[in-house]
C-alpha positions, 0 to 999 in steps of 0.5 A: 542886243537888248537885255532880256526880260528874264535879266531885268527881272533877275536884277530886280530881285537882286536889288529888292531883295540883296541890294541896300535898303537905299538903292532898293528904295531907289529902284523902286522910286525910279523903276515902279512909281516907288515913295519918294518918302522911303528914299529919303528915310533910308538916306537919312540913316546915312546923315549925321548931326553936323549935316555930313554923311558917313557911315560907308555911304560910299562903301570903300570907306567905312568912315561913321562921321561925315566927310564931304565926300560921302556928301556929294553922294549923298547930294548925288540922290537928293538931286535924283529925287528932286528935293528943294532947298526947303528940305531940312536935310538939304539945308543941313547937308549945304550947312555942312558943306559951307563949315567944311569949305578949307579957306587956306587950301581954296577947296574942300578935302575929300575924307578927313584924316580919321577914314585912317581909322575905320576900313577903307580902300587904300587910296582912300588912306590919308598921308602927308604924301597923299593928302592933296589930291585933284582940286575938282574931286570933290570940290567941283561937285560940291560947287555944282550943288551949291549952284542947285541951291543956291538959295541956300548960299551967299552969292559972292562966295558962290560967284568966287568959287565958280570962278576959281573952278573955271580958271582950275579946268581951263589950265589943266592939259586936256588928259584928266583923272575921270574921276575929276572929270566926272566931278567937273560934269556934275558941276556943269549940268548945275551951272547957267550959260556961257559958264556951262559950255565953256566946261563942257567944251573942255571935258569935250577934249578930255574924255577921249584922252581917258576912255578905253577902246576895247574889252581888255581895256574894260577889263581893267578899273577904267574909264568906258564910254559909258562912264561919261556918256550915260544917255543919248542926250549926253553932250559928249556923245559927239566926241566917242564914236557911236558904234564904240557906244554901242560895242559897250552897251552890248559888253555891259549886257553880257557882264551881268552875273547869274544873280542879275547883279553886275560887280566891281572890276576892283578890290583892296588889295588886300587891305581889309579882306574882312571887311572887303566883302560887305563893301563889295555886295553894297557896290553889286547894288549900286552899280546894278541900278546905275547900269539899269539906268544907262540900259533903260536910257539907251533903250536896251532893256525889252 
């Protein structure tokens, strides 16, 4: 199955037109030879002074001020467009990233204590109970991006935190949270040999203890195939079996909406119906252009 010309198209009215300014940018940048510029102003709007991004960059927090969350994803498209060290709003986004590293607790916490102030899904809420979290999300990523720029970074510091990182994977058991499994993977592409497959060897066992093997199971707020396994040239593509890669290529075709958007398999529970709706419309944008993606990669769009 492959999707139809009538479909993308329809999702790239979606995108154009009801999608944020952002990923509208970046569909034009990556599908249609679109500004690299216009990425990078619409990024921007999302930076603050301190060299953090906020202001729902990551839409189930509304949090304004910066948090090394929000930044990573804000590091996520800077990577994608190819910014280099020089670019101040790389420089200012590491700055923040090594005056937030929390020395007592050997990691960067994902949200500050203030996303209690601002809408937020609930497990976004910060409490005494629920205040630790996984060490790799986001910390792992953050090493990652120190990795891409490493110019940027001291060289001890970055040699101390990559090993503390490795020793942190390597003693987990091999059934990990995704989410810290994808923070673990955006490190390692950054990272140089032997480093490098010595993290993927261990996501290797990891990603098929989390996946799911069925639609009900893709249903539900979950780990697919594709979550990790994003292009044929995926390390881990060894590790799931093909014809299930294909069964959930052919589910994403089919789960696209009449509008040519794709939506989020999750709310807040009601936690802040108001607000809910303007971060649900925000994540139609972005999951639409991330499944372009994963479509075009495999070949699945006409």
């Amino acid at each position: 199955m492959k999707m139809t010309k009538e479909q993308a198209q329809k999702a790239r009215e979606f995108l154009i037109h009801q999608a944020r300014p952002l990923e509208a940018a970046l569909y034009a940048y990556e599908f249609e030879n679109g500004s690299r510029e216009k990425v990078v102003e619409e990024l921007n709007t999302f930076q603050n002074e301190d060299g953090g991004f906020g202001h729902g960059l990551e839409p189930d927090f509304r949090l304004s001020d910066s948090s090394p969350l929000a930044t990573t994803v804000a590091f996520q498209v800077m990577s994608r467009i190819s910014l280099d060290a020089s670019h101040p709003m790389v420089e200012k986004g590491i700055r923040y990233f090594l005056q937030t590293y929390d020395e007592q607790k050997g990691c960067w916490m994902a949200v500050p204590e203030k996303v209690n102030d601002y809408p937020h899904a609930p497990w976004w809420h910060v409490s005494e109970e629920k205040n630790e979290g996984d060490w790799g999300n986001p910390t792992a990523e953050i090493i990652g991006y120190l990795h891409e720029y490493a110019e940027l970074v001291p060289r001890e510091f970055l040699e101390e935190l990559t090993g503390r990182a490795l020793d942190t994977l390597l003693s987990y058991p091999d059934k990990m949270d995704m989410h810290e499994i994808l923070c673990f993977d955006r490190m390692a592409v950054r990272l140089a040999d032997p480093p490098k497959e010595t993290v993927y060897e261990k996501l290797k066992r990891c990603i098929p203890q989390v996946i799911g093997k069925s639609e009900k199971d893709w249903e539900e707020y979950s780990a697919t195939p594709l979550t990790f396994i994003d292009s044929p040239k995926s390390p881990y593509l060894e590790v799931v079996d093909n014809s299930l890669i294909e069964k959930n290529l052919d589910y994403l075709i089919n789960k696209q909406e009449d509008k040519g958007n794709w939506a989020p398999n999750w709310d807040w529970f009601g936690n802040y119906e108001e607000d809910w709706p303007k971060a649900r419309d925000e994540w139609k944008g972005i999951l639409t252009l991330n499944n372009l993606r994963i479509l075009r990669e495999f070949k699945r769009m006409r």
